[in-house]
TORLUMLO-731125 format. One record per residue: residue number from 1; chain; x, y, z of N, C-alpha, C in turn; residue in three letters. Coordinates in pm, 1 decimal, padded with zeros to 6 digits, always signed. Atoms other than C-alpha are relative to their C-alpha. Example, Ala and Ser with C-alpha at 12.3 -4.5 7.8 and 13.67 -1.06 7.14 Angstrom:
2
<pt><n>1</n><chain>A</chain><n_X>+00089.0</n_X><n_Y>-00119.0</n_Y><n_Z>+00000.0</n_Z><ca_X>+01230.0</ca_X><ca_Y>-00450.0</ca_Y><ca_Z>+00780.0</ca_Z><c_X>+00090.0</c_X><c_Y>+00120.0</c_Y><c_Z>+00000.0</c_Z><res>ALA</res></pt>
<pt><n>2</n><chain>A</chain><n_X>-00082.0</n_X><n_Y>-00119.0</n_Y><n_Z>-00006.0</n_Z><ca_X>+01367.0</ca_X><ca_Y>-00106.0</ca_Y><ca_Z>+00714.0</ca_Z><c_X>-00077.0</c_X><c_Y>+00109.0</c_Y><c_Z>+00073.0</c_Z><res>SER</res></pt>
// end
This chain:
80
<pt><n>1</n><chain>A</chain><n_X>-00105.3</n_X><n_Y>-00092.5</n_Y><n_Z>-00034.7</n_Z><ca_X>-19424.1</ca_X><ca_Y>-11112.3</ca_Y><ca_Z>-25637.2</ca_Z><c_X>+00126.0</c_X><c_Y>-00079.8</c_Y><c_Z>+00032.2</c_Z><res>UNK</res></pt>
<pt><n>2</n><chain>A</chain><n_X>-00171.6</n_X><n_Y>+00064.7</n_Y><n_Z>-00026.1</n_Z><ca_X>-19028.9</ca_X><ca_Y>-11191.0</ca_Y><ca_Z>-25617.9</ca_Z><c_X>+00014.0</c_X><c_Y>+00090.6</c_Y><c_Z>+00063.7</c_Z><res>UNK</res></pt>
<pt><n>3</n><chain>A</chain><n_X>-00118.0</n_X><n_Y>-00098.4</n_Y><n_Z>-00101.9</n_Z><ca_X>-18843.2</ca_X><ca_Y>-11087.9</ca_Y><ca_Z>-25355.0</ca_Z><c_X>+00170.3</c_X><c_Y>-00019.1</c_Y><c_Z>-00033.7</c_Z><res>UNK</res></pt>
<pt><n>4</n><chain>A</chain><n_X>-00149.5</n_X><n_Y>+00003.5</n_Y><n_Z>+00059.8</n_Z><ca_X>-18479.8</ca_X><ca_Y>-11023.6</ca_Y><ca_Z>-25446.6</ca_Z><c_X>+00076.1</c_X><c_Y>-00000.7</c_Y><c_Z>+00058.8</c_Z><res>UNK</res></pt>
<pt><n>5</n><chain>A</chain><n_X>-00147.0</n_X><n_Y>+00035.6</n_Y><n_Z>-00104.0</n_Z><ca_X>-18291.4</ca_X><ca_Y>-10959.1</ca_Y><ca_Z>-25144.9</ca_Z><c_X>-00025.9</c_X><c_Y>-00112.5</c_Y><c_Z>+00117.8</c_Z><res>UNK</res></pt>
<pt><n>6</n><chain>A</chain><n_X>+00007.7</n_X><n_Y>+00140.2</n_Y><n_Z>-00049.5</n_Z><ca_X>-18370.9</ca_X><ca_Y>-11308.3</ca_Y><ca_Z>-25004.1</ca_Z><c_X>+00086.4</c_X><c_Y>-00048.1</c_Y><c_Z>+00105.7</c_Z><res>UNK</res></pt>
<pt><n>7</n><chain>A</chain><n_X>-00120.8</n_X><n_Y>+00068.4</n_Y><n_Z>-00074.7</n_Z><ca_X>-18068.5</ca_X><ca_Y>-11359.6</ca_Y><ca_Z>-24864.8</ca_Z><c_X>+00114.9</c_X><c_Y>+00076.2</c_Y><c_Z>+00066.0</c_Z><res>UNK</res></pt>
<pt><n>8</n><chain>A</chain><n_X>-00060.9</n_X><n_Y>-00164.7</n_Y><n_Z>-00057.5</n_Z><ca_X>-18002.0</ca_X><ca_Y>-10997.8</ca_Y><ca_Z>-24712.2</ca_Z><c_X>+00018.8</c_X><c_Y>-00052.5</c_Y><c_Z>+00105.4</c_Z><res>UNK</res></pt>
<pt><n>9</n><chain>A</chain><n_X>-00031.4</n_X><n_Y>+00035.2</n_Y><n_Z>-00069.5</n_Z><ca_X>-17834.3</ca_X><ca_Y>-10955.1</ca_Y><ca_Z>-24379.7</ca_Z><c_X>-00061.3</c_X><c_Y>+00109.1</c_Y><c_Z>+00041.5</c_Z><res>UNK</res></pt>
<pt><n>10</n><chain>A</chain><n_X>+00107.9</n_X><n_Y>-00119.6</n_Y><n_Z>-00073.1</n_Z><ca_X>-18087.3</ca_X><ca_Y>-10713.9</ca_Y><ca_Z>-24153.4</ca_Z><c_X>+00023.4</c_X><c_Y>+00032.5</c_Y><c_Z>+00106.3</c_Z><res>UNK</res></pt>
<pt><n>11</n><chain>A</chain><n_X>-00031.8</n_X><n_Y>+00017.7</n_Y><n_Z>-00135.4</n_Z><ca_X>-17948.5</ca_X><ca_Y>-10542.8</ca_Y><ca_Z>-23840.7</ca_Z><c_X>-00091.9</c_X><c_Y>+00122.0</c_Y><c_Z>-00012.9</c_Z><res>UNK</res></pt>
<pt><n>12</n><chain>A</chain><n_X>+00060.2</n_X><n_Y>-00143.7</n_Y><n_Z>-00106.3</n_Z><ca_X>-18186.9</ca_X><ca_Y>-10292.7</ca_Y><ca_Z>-23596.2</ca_Z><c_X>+00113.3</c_X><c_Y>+00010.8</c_Y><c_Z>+00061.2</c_Z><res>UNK</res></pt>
<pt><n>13</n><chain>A</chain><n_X>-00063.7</n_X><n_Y>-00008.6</n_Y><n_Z>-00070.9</n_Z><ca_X>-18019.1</ca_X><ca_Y>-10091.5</ca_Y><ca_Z>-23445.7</ca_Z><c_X>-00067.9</c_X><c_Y>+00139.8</c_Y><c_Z>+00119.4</c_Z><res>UNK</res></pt>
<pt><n>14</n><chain>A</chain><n_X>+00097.0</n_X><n_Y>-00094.7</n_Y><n_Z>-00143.1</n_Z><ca_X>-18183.3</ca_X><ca_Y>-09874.8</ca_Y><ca_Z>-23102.9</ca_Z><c_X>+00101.8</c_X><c_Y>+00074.8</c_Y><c_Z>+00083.4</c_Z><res>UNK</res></pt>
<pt><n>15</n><chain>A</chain><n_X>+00057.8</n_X><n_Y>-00124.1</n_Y><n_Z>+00092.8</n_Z><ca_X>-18138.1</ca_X><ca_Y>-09555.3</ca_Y><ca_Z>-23088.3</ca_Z><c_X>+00165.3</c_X><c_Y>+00022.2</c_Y><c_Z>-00075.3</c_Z><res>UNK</res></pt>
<pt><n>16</n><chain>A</chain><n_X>+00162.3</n_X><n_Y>-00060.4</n_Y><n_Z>+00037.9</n_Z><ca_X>-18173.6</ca_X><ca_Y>-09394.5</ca_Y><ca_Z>-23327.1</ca_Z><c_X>-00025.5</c_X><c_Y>-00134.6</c_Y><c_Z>-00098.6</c_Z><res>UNK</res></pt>
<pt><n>17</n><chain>A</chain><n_X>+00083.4</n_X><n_Y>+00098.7</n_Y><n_Z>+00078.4</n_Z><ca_X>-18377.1</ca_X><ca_Y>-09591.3</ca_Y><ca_Z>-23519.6</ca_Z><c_X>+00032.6</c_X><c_Y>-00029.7</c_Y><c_Z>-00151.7</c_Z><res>UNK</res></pt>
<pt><n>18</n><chain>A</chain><n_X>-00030.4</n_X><n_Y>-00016.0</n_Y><n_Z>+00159.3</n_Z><ca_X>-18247.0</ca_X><ca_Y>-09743.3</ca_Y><ca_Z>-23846.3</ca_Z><c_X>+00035.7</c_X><c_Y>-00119.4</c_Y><c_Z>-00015.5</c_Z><res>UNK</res></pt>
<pt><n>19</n><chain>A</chain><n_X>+00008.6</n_X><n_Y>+00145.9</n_Y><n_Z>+00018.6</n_Z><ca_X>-18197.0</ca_X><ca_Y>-10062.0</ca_Y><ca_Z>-24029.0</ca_Z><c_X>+00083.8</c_X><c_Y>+00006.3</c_Y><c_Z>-00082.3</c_Z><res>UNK</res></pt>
<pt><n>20</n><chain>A</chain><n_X>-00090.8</n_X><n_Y>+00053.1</n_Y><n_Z>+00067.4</n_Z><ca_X>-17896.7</ca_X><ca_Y>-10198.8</ca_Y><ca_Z>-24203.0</ca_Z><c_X>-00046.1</c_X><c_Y>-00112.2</c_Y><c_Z>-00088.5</c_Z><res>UNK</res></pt>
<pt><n>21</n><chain>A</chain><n_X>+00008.4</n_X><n_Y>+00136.6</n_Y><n_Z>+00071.0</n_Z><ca_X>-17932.5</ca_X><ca_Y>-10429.3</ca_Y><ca_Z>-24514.7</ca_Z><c_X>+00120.5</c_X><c_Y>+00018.0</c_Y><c_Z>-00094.3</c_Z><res>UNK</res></pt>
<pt><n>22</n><chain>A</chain><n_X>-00106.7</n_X><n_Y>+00076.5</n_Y><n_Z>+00083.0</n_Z><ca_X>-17667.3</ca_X><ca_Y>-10581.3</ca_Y><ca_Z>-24668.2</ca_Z><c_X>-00025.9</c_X><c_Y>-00072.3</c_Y><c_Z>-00127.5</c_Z><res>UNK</res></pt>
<pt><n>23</n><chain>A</chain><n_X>+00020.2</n_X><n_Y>+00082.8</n_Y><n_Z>+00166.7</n_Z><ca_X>-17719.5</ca_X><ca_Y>-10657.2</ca_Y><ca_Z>-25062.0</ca_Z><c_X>+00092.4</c_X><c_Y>-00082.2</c_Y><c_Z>-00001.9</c_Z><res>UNK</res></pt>
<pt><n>24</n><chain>A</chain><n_X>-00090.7</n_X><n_Y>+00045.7</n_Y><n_Z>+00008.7</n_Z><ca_X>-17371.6</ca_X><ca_Y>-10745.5</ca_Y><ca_Z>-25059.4</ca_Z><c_X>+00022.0</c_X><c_Y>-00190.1</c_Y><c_Z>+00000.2</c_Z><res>UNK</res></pt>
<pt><n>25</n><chain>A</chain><n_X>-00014.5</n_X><n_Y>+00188.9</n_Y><n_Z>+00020.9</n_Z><ca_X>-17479.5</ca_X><ca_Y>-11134.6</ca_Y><ca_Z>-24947.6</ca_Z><c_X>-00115.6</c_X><c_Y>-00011.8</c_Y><c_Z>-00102.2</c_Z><res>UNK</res></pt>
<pt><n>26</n><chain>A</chain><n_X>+00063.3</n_X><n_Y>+00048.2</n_Y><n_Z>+00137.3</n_Z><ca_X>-17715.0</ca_X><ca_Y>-11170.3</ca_Y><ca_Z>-25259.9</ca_Z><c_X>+00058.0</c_X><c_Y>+00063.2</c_Y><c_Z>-00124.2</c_Z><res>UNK</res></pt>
<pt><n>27</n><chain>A</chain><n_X>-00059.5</n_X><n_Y>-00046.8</n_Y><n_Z>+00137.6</n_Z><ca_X>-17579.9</ca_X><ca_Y>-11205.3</ca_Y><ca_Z>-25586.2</ca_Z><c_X>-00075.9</c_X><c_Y>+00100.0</c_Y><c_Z>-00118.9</c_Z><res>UNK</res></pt>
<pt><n>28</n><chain>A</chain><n_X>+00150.4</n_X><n_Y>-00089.2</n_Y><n_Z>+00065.7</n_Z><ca_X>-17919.6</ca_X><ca_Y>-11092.6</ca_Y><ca_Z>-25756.9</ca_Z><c_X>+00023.8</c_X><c_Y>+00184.5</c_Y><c_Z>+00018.5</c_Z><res>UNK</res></pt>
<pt><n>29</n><chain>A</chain><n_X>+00060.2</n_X><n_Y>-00158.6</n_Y><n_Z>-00009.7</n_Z><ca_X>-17935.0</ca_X><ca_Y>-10768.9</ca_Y><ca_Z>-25582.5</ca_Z><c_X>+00181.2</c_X><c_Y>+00077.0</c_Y><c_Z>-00018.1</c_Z><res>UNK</res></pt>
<pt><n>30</n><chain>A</chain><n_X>-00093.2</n_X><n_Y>-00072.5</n_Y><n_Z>+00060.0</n_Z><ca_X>-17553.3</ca_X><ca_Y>-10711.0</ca_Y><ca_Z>-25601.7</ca_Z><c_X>+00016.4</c_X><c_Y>+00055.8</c_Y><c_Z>-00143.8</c_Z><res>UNK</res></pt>
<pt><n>31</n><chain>A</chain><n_X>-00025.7</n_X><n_Y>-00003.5</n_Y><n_Z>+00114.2</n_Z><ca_X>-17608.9</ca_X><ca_Y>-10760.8</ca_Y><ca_Z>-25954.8</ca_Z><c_X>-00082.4</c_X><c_Y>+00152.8</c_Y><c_Z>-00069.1</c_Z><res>UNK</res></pt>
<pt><n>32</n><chain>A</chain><n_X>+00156.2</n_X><n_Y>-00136.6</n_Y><n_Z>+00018.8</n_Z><ca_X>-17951.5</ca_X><ca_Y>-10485.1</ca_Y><ca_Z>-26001.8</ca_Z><c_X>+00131.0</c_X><c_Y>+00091.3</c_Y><c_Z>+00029.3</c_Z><res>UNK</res></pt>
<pt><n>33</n><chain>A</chain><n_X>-00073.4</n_X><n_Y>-00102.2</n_Y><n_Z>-00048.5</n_Z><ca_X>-17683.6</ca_X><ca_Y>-10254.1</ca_Y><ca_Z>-25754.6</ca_Z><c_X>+00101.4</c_X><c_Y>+00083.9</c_Y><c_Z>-00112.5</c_Z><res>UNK</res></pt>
<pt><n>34</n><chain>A</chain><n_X>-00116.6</n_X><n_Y>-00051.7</n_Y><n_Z>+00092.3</n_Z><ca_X>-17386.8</ca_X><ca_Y>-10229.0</ca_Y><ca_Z>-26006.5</ca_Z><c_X>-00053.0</c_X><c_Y>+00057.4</c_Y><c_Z>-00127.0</c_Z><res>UNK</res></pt>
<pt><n>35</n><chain>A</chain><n_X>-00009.0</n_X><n_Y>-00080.2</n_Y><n_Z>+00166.0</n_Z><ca_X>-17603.0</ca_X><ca_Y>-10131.4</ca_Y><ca_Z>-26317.5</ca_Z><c_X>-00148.8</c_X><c_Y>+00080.7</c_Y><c_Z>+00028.7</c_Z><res>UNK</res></pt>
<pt><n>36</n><chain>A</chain><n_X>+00078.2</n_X><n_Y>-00116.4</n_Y><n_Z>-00030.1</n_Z><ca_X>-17836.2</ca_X><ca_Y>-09870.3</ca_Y><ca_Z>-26160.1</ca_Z><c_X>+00101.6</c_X><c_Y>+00061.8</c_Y><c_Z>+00084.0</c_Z><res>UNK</res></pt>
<pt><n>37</n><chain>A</chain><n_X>-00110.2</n_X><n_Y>-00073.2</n_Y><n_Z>-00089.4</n_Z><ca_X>-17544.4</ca_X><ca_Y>-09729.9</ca_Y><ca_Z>-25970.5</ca_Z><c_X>+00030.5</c_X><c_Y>+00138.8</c_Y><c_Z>-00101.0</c_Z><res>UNK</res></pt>
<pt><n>38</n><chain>A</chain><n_X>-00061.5</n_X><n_Y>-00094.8</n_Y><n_Z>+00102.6</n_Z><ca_X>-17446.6</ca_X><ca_Y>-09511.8</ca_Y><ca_Z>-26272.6</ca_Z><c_X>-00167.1</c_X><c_Y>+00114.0</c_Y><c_Z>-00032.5</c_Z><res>UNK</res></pt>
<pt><n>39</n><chain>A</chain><n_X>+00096.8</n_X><n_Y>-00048.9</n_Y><n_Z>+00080.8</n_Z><ca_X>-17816.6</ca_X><ca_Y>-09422.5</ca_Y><ca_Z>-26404.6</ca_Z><c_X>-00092.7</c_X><c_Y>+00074.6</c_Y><c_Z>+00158.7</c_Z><res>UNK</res></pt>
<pt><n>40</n><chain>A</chain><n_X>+00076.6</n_X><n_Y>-00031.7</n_Y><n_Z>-00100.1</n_Z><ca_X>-17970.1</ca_X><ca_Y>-09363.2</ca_Y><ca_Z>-26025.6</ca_Z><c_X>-00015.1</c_X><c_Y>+00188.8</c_Y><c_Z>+00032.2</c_Z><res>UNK</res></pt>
<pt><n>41</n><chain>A</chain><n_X>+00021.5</n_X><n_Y>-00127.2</n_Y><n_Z>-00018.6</n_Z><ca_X>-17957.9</ca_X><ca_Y>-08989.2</ca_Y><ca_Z>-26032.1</ca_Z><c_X>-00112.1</c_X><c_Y>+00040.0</c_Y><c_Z>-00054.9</c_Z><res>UNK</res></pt>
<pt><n>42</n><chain>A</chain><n_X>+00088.1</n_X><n_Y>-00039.4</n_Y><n_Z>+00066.5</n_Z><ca_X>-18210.2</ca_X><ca_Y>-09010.2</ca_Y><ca_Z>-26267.5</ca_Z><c_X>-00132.5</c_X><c_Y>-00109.3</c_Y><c_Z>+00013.0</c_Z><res>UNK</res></pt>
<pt><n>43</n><chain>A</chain><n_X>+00123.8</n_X><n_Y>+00095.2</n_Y><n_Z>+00001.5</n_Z><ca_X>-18441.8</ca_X><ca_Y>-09289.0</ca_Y><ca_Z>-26120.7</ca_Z><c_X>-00066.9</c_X><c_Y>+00053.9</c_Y><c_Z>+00129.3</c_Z><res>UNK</res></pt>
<pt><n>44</n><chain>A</chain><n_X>+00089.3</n_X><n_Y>-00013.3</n_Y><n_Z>-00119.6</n_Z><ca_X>-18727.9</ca_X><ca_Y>-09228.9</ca_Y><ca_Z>-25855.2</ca_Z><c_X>-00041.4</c_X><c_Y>-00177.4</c_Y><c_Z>+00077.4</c_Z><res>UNK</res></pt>
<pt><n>45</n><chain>A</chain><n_X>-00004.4</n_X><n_Y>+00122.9</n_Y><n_Z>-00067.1</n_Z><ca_X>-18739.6</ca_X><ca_Y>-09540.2</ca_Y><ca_Z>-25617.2</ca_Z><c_X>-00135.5</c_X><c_Y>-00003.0</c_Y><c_Z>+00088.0</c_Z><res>UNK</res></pt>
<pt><n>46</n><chain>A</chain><n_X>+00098.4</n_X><n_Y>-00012.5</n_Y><n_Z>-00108.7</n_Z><ca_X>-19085.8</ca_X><ca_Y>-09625.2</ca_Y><ca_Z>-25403.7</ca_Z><c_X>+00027.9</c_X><c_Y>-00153.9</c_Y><c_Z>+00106.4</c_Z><res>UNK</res></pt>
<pt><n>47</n><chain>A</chain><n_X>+00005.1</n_X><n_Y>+00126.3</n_Y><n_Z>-00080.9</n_Z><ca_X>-19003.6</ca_X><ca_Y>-09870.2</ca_Y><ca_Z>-25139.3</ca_Z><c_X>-00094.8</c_X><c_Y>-00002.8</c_Y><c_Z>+00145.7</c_Z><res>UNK</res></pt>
<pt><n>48</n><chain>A</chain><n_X>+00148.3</n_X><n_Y>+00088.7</n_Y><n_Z>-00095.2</n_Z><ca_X>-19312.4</ca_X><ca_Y>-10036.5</ca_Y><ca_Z>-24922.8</ca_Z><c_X>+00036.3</c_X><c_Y>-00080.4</c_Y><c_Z>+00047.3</c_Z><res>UNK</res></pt>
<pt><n>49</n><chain>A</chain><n_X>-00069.2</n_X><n_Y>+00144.2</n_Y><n_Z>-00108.5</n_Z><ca_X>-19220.2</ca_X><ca_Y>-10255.5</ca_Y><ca_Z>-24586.7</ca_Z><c_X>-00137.9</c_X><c_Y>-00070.6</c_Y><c_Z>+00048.5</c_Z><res>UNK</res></pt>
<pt><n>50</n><chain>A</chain><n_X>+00139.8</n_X><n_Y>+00052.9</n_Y><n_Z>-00024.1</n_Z><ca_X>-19516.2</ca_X><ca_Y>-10498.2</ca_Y><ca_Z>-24515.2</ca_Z><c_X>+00079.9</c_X><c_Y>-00170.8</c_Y><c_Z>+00050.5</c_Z><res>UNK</res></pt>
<pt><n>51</n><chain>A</chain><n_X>-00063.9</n_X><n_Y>+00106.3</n_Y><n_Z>-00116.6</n_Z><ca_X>-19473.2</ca_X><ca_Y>-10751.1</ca_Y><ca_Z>-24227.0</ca_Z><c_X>-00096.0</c_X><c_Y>-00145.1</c_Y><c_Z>-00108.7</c_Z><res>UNK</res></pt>
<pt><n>52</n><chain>A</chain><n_X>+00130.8</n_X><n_Y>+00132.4</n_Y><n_Z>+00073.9</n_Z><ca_X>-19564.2</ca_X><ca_Y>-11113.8</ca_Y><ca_Z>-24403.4</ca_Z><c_X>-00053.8</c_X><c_Y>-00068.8</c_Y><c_Z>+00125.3</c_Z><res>UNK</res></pt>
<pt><n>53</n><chain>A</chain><n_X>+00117.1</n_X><n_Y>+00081.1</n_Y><n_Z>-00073.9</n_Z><ca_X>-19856.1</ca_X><ca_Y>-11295.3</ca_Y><ca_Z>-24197.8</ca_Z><c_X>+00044.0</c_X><c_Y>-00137.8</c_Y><c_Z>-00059.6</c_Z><res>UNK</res></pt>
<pt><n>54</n><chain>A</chain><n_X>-00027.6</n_X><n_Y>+00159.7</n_Y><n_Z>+00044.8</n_Z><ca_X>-19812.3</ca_X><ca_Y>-11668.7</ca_Y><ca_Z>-24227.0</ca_Z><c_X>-00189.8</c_X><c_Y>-00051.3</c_Y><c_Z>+00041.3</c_Z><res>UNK</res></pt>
<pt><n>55</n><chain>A</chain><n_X>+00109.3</n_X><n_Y>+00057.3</n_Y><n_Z>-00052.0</n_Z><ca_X>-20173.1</ca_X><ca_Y>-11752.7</ca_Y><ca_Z>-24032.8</ca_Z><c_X>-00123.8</c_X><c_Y>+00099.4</c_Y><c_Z>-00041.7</c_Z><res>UNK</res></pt>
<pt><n>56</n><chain>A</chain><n_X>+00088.3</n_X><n_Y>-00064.0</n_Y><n_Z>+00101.4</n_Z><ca_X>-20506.1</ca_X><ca_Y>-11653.8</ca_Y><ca_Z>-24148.7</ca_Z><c_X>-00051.3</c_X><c_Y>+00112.5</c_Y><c_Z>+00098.1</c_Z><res>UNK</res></pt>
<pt><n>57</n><chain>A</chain><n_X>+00047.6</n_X><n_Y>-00108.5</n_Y><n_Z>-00109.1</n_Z><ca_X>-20571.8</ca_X><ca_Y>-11415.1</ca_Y><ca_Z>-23811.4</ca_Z><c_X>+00115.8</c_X><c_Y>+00128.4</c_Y><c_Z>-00011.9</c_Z><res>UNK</res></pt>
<pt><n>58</n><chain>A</chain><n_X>-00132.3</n_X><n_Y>-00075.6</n_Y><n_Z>+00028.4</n_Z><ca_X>-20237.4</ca_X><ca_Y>-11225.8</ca_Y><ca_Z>-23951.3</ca_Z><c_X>-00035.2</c_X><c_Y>+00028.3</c_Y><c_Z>-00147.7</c_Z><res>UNK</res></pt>
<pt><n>59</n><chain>A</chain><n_X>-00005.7</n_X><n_Y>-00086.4</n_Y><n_Z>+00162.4</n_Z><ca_X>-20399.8</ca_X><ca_Y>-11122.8</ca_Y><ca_Z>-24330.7</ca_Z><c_X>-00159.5</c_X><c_Y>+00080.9</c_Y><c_Z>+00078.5</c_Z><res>UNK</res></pt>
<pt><n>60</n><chain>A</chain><n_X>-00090.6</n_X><n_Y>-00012.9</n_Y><n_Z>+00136.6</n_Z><ca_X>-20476.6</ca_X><ca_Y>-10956.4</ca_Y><ca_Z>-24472.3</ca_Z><c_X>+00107.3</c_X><c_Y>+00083.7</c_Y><c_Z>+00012.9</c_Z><res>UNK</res></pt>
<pt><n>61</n><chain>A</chain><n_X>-00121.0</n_X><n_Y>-00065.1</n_Y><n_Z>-00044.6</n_Z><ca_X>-20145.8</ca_X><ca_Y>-10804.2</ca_Y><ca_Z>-24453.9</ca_Z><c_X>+00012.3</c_X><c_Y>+00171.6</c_Y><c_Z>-00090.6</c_Z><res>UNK</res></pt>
<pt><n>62</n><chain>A</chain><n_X>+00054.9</n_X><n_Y>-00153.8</n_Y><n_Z>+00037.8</n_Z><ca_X>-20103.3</ca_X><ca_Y>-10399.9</ca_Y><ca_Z>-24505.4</ca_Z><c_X>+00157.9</c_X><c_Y>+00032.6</c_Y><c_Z>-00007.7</c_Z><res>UNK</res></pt>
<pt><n>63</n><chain>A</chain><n_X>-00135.7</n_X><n_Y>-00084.2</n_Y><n_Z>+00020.9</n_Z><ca_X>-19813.6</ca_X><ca_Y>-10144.7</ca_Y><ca_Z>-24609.1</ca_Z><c_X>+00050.0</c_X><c_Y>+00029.0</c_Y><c_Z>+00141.4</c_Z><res>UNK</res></pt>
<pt><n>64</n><chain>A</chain><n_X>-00044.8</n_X><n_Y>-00048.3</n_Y><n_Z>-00136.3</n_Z><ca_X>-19637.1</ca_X><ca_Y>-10067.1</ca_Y><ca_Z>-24251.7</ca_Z><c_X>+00060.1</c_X><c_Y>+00143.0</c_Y><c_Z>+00008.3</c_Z><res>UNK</res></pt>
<pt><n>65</n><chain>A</chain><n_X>-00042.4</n_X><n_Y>-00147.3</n_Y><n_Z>+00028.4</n_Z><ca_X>-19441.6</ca_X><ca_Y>-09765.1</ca_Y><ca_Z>-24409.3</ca_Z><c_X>+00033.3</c_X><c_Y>-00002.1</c_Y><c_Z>-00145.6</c_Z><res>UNK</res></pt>
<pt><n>66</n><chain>A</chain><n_X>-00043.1</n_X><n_Y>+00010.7</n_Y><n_Z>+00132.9</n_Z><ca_X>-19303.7</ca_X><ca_Y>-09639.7</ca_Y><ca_Z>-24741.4</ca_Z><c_X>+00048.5</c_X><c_Y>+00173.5</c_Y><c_Z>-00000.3</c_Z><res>UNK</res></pt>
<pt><n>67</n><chain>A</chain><n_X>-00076.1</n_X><n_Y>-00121.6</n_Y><n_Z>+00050.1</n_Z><ca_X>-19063.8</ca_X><ca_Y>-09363.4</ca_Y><ca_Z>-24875.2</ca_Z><c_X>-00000.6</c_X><c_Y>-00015.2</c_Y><c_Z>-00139.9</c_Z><res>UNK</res></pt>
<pt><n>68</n><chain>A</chain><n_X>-00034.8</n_X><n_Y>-00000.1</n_Y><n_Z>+00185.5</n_Z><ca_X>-18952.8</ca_X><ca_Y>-09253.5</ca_Y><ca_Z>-25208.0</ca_Z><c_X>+00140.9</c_X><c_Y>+00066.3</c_Y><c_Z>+00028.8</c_Z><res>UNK</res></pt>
<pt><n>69</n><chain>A</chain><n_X>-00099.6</n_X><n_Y>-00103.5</n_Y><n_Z>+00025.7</n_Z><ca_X>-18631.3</ca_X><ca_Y>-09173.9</ca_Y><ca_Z>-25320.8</ca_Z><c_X>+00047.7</c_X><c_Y>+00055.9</c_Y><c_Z>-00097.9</c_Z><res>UNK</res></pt>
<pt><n>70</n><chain>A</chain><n_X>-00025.7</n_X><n_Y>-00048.9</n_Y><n_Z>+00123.1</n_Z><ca_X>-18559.4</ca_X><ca_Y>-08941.3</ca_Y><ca_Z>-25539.7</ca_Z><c_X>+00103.1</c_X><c_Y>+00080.2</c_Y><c_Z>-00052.1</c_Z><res>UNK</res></pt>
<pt><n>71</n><chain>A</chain><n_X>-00164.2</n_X><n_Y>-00077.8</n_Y><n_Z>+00076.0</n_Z><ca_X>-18261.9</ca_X><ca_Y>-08901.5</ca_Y><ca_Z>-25794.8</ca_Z><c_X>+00114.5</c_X><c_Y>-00010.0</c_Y><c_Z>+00120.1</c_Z><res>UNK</res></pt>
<pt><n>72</n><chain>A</chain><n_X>-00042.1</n_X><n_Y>-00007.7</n_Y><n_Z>-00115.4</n_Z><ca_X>-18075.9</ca_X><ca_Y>-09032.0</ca_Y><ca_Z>-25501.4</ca_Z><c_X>+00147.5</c_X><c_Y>-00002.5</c_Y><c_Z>-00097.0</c_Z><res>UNK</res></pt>
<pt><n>73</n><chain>A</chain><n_X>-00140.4</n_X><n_Y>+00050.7</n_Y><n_Z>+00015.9</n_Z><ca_X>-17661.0</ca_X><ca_Y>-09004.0</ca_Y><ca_Z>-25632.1</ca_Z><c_X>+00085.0</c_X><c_Y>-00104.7</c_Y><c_Z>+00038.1</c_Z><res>UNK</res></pt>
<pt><n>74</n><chain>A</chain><n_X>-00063.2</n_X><n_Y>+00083.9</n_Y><n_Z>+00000.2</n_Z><ca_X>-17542.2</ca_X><ca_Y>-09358.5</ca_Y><ca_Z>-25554.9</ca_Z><c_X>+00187.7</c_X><c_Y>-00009.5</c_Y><c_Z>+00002.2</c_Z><res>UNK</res></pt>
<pt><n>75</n><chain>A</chain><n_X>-00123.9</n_X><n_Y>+00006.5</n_Y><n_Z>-00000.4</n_Z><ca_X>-17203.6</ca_X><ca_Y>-09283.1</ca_Y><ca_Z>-25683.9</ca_Z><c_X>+00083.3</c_X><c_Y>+00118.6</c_Y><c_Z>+00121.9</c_Z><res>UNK</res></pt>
<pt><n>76</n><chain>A</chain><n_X>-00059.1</n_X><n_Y>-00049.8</n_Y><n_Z>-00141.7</n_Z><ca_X>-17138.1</ca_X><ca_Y>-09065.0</ca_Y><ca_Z>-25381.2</ca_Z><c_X>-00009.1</c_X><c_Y>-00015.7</c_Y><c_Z>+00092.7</c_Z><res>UNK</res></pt>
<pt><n>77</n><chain>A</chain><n_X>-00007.3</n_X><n_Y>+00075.0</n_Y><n_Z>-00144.9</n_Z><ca_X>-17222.1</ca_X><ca_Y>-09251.5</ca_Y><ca_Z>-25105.2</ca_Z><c_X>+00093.6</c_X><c_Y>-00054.3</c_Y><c_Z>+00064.6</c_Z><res>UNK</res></pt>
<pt><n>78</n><chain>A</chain><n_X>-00141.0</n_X><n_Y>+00005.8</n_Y><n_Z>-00091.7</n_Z><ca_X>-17002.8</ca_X><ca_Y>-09305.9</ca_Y><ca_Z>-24818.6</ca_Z><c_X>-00062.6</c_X><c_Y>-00144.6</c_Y><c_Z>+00038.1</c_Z><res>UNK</res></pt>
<pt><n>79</n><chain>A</chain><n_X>-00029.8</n_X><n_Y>+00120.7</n_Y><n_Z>-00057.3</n_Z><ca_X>-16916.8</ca_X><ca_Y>-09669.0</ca_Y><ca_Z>-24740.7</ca_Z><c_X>-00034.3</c_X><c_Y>-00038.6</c_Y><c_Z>+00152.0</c_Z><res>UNK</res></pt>
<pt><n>80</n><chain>A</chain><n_X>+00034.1</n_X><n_Y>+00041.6</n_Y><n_Z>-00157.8</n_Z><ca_X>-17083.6</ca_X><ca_Y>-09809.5</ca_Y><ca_Z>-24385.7</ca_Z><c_X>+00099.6</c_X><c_Y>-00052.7</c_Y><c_Z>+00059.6</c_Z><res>UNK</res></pt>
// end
């Protein structure tokens, strides 16, 4: 498995509960962003968060949560 946003910038923020990532610092995922930006109305997305274990009392490692999004409009999203 590749991970793509490698070099994302990740803020929590308490309350309410929600997480900021920043594609913007990887070139990779800026790059994916700009040419599904146009076609995303018509894509279904499944994204799965799974904490990585480094030590062998930390696997086998499991899904933590997961959404879908679907046909999300990209080109109307409001700027953070």
């Amino acid at each position: 498995m590749h991970h793509i946003l490698t070099q994302t910038l990740i803020r929590l923020h308490h309350p309410p509960h929600s997480v900021c990532i920043d594609v913007s610092s990887s070139s990779i995922a800026t790059g994916i962003l700009s040419m599904v930006r146009g076609v995303s109305k018509s894509m279904v997305v499944d994204l799965g968060v799974c904490v990585q274990g480094d030590k062998e009392d930390e696997l086998p490692e499991v899904i933590l949560c997961q959404t879908r999004f679907n046909r999300v409009d990209l080109e109307s999203a409001v700027p953070v």
